[in-house]
N, C-alpha and C positions, 0 to 999 in steps of 0.2 A: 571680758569679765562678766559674769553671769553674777544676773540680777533675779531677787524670790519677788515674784510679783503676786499679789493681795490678793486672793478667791475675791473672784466679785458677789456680791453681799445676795443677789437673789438666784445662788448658786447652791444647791444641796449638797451635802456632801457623795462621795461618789455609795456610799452603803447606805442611803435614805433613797437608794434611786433604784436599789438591788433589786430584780424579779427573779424569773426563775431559767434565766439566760445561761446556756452552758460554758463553763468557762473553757475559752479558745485562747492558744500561744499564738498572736499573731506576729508576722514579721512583715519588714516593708526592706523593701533593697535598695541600691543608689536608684534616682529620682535620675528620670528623662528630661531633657530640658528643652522646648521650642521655643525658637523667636517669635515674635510676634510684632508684624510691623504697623503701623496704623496713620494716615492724615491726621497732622496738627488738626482741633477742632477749627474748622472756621476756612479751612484750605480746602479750595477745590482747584479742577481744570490742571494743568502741567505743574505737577510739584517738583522742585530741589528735593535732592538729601536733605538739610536740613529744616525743609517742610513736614516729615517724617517722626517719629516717637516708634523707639524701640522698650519693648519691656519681652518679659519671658516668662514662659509659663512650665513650672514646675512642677511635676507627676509622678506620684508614689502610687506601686498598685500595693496594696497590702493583701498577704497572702498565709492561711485560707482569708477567704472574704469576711469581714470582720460583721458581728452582730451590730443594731443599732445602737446597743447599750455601749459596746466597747467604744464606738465611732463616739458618744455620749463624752464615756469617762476621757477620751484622747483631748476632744477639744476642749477639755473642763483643768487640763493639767494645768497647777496652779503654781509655775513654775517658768522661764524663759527670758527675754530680756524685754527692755519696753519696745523695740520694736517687734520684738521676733516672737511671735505668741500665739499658742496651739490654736485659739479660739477663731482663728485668719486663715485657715484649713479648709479650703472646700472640701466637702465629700458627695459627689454624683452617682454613689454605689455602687461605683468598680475603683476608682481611683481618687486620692486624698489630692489636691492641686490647690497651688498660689500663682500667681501672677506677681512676677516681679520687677524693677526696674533697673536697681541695684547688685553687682555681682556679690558685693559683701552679704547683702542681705540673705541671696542663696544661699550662699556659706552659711550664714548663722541658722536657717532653716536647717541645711543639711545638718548641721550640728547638733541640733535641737531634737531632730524627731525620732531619734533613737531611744533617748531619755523619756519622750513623751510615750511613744508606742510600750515602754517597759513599764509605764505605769499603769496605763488601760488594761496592760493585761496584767496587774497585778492587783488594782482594785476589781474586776473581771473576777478571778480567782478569789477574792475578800469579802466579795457579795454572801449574804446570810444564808440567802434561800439559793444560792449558785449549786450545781449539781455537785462541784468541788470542793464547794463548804459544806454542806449537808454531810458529804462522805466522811472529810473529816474530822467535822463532829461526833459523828455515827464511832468514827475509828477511836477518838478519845475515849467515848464513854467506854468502849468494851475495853480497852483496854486497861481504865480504871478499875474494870470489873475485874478483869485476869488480875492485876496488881493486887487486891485485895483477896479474891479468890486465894491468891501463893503468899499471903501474906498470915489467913488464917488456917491453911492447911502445912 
């Protein structure tokens, strides 16, 4: 069950953040998944199996390579459940990655980042001064113009 989780309070909204960043459709595909084995802390010298800590590390490339703003508006989605949440997103400027323990967890990841990625690129696209907004304000006005133009001729 999907949970709306609260903007955090010293979050702006994603159009107070708008510059003049071209609006890009990004996409992200299934996510790569590596083990990652690691010594309990404190364990040295001949370890057991259960000496050992499994987690996994989760990797999105998103493609084309996304602007900083979008990578902004993805982890700012103000939306997911309380464990599962955009803002827990690394991004090292090829690839978005979490590190995980749980297989559930991936799952709610994978769930989630579809939703999140439609949003960055829709406040992306919503931004003021965006080359996409500009256009189609430019488009409204004229075509307010034609509308009145054929309205008094």
């Amino acid at each position: 069950m999907q949970e709306t989780k609260p903007a955090r309070e010293s979050q702006s909204t994603p159009w107070e953040a708008c510059d003049d960043t071209p609006a890009v459709t990004v996409r992200v595909g299934s996510p790569r998944v590596r083990p990652h084995v690691v010594p309990m802390s404190g364990k040295e010298g001949r370890l057991a199996k259960e000496d050992l800590v499994t987690s996994f590390i989760v990797v999105w490339q998103p493609n084309p390579p996304p602007p900083p703003l979008w990578i902004r508006f993805l982890k700012e989605a103000p939306f997911g459940t309380q464990l599962v949440r955009a803002h827990d997103l690394h991004w090292d400027g090829k690839y978005l990655s979490i590190e995980l323990v749980n297989e559930s967890d991936i799952d709610g990841y994978a769930a989630e980042i579809g939703s999140w990625v439609e949003y960055a690129n829709a406040a992306l696209v919503r931004c003021e001064r965006s080359p996409a907004a500009l256009a189609q304000k430019d488009a409204e006005r004229r075509a307010a113009e034609i509308e009145n133009r054929l309205r008094r001729g």
